[in-house]
Every structure is written in structure tokens, then in C-alpha cells.
C-alpha angles and dihedrals in degrees: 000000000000094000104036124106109244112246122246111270079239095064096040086056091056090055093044084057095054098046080054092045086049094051098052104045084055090050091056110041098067081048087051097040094053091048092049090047079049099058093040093048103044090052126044107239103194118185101245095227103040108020093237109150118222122235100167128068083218094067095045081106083077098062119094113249091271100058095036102058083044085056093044087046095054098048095046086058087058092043086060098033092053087055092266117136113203140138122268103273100019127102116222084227082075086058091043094047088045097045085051091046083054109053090039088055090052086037080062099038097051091044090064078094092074089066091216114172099265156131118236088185092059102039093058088051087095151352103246080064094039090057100042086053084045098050086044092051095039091055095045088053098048105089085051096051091053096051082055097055093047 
């Protein structure tokens, strides 16, 4: 990295951010899945019109208004209980997944200062391409994160 022009502290913070962002949204995920499977497990959530039991928070859609505000209840009672504040019906993986679209759209904006030959309109067409400018920026960065921890 002898050569290369050392990034702004600005920009080094924004990838600082994701890699955060990124950790956190890991470290909860395995905590909010097995609430989830708890919930799921410990009451039987039958579908109303076929008697199919759910097993996956993915397929809760499926449950009628009554079971599904005593799942949400439920689950609201172990968010709490396991130190998450969040508000009844939402999941505290929105706030993970937010907090990371966040920090990777101030990750984009600051590294307009590279001057790299891109398009900032086409890469925020979609999110295969907002995550393959990302990975690029963020290993680029790296070095420079790092340099920062020590």
C-alpha cells in the first residue's frame, strides 16, 4: 500500500461503519432465528384452512389474524426478554439490515472522492450491483481500517 494515496478519515469511517453494521447484523441473526424456531416449536401454528403446521418464520404469512398476533405476541415477549427494543410486530433484523443499507449508502457517497470511473445511477439500480461496488470499496479499505484498530 506503499503507493497508494491514503483515503480521507471520512471515508475510512464509512467502511468502519459497514464492517459494524455487518457484525451486528451476523451476531443477531443466529439470537432472532432461534426465537423465532422457539415460538414456532413450543405452540402448534396450524394453517386455518389445511391443517399444515408451520415450522418457518418465513411462512407465518400463512396463519389466519388470531394466530398470528399470538405469534407476534409471543415473540415480542422474547425480543424483550433477550435485551431487544423494539416495537410490537417488528423484528430487530429490520433494524440490523437498515442500519447496514445505511452505512453502505454513506460507504458510496463518501467514496465519490476516489474519483473512480463510475456510475453512481447505475450502480444504485440494484443490489447485486450495490454489493459488488461495496465488496470492491470495502477491500480496498481494509488495509486502511485495520491501521485505524491497532
Amino acid at each position: 500500500m506503499e503507493n497508494v494515496k491514503r483515503p480521507s478519515d471520512t471515508l475510512i469511517k464509512c467502511a468502519t461503519n459497514v464492517f459494524l453494521a455487518m457484525a451486528y447484523r451476523e451476531s443477531i441473526l443466529a439470537i432472532v432465528t432461534d426465537l423465532q424456531q422457539q415460538v414456532l416449536q413450543e405452540r402448534a401454528f396450524n394453517v386455518t384452512d389445511s391443517g399444515q403446521r408451520i415450522h418457518q418464520d418465513n411462512l407465518t404469512f400463512m396463519l389466519d389474524d388470531n394466530e398470528f398476533n399470538i405469534y407476534l405476541s409471543n415473540l415480542h415477549q422474547r425480543y424483550l426478554a433477550a435485551g431487544f427494543q423494539v416495537a410490537f410486530g417488528e423484528c430487530p433484523l429490520d433494524g440490523a439490515h437498515f442500519l447496514l443499507r445505511q452505512t453502505r449508502k454513506k460507504l458510496i457517497d463518501a467514496s465519490k472522492e476516489l474519483n473512480l470511473p463510475h456510475d453512481i445511477q447505475l450502480i444504485n439500480r440494484s443490489e447485486k450491483f450495490i454489493s459488488a461496488y461495496v465488496e470492491i470499496l470495502l477491500r480496498f479499505l481494509v488495509p486502511f481500517v485495520n491501521a485505524t484498530l491497532k
